[in-house]
C-alpha positions in Angstrom: 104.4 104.6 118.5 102.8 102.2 115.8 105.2 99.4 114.7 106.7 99.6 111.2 104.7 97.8 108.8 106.3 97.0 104.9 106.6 94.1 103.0 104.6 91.3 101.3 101.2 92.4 103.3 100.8 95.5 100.8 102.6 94.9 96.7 104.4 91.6 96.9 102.2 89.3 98.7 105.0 86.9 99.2 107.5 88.1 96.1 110.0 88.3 98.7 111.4 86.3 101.1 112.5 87.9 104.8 116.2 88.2 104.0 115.4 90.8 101.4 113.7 92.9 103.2 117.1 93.4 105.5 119.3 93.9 103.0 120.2 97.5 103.3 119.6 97.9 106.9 122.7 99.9 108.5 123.5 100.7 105.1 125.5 103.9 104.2 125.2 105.9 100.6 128.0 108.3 100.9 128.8 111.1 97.9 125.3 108.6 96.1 123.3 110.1 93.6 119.8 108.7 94.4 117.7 111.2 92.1 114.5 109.8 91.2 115.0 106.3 93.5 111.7 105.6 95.2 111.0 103.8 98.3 107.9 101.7 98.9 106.6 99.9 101.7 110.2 100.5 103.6 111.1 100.9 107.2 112.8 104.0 107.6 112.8 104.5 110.7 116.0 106.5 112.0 116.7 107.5 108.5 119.9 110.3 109.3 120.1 113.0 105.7 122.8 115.0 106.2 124.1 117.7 104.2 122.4 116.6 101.0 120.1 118.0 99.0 116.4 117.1 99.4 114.5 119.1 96.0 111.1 118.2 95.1 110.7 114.9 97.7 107.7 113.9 98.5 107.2 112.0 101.9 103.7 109.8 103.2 102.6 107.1 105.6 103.2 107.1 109.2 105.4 110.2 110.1 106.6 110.4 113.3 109.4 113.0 115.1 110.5 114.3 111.5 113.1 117.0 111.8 114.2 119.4 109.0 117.1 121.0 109.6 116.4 121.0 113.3 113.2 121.5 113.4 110.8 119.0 114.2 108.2 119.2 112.1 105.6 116.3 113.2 103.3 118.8 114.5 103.4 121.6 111.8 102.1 118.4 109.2 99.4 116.8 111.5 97.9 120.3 112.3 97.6 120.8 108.6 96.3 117.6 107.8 93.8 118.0 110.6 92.9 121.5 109.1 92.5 119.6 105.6 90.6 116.4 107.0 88.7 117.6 110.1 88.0 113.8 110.0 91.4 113.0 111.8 90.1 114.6 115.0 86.9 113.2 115.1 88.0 109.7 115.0 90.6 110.5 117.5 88.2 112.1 119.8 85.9 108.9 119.7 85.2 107.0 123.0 81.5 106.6 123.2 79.5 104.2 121.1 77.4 107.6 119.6 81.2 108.4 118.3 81.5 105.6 116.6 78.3 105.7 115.0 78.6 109.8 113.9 82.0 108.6 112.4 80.5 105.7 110.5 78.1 108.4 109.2 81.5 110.5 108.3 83.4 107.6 106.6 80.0 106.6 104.6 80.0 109.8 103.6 83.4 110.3 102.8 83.4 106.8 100.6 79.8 108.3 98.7 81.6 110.9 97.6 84.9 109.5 96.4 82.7 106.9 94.3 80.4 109.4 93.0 83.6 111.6 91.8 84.7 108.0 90.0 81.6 107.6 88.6 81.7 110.9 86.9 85.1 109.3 85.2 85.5 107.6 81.9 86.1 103.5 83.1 89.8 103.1 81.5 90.2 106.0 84.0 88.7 103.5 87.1 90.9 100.9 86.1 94.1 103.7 85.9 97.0 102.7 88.4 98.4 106.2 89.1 102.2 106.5 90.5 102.4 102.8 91.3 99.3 102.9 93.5 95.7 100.7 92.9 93.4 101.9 90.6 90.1 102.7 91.9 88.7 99.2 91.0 91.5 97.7 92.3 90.7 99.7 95.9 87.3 98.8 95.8 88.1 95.0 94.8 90.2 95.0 97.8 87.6 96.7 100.0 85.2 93.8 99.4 87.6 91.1 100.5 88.5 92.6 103.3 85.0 93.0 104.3 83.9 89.8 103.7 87.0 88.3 105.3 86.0 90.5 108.2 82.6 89.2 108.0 83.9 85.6 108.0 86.1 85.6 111.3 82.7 87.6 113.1 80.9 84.2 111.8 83.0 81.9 112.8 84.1 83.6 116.1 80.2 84.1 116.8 79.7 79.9 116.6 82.8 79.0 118.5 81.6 81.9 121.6 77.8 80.8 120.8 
């Protein structure tokens, strides 16, 4: 199981200090109304619901051994997100080097098309930040760093191995 991973890394990039991101941990809401509260970049991991109501929620990022009302329903959700991203298996069935280069040709083509969709858009729209999330500029700003940060350690790895 991947370890939970939330805080500065993602929105806060250092707003918070380590104590905050403990501060409800154990916690109980009893007879709470929490319409409309959203959570991001939390650990919820052994999250317990009971006998509330749940209308209208909307649940992503790593989901594992989710039960609704008994029924774990882990499965159910990756077999349709497999069905809509036939991606996911692919990049879980890699293990030759041929793999990785087939799903470098899936990802390339993947990213074409999401950037040719935004292309077709009007720019205030590329800049848009949509429920809290980067806008398209912002993801692509992002994209860059992180690739030429990447491409900094390779270079500075290659001359201390070289």
């Amino acid at each position: 199981m991947a370890a939970a991973q939330y805080g500065p890394h993602r929105w806060s990039a250092g707003e918070y200090d380590s104590d905050h991101t403990d501060a409800f941990r154990d916690a109980r809401f009893a007879v709470a109304d929490l319409t409309a509260t959203t959570f991001v970049d939390c650990d919820l991991s052994r999250v317990k619901i009971v006998d509330s109501w749940l209308v209208d929620v909307e649940v992503s990022g790593h989901v594992s051994n989710f039960v609704v009302n008994g029924v774990d329903v882990t499965a159910f959700v990756a077999a349709e997100l497999d069905r809509r991203h036939p991606e996911r298996v692919q990049l879980r069935g890699m293990r030759t080097a041929d793999d990785h280069r087939a799903m470098w040709d899936t990802i390339e083509r993947l990213w074409s098309d999401a950037v040719a969709r935004a292309e077709r858009l009007p720019d205030a729209a590329r800049h848009q930040r949509v429920d809290d999330e980067w806008s398209f500029v912002e993801i692509l700003r992002h994209l860059v760093f992180v690739t030429d940060r990447i491409g900094l350690n390779g270079l500075v790895l290659k001359r201390r191995t070289g």
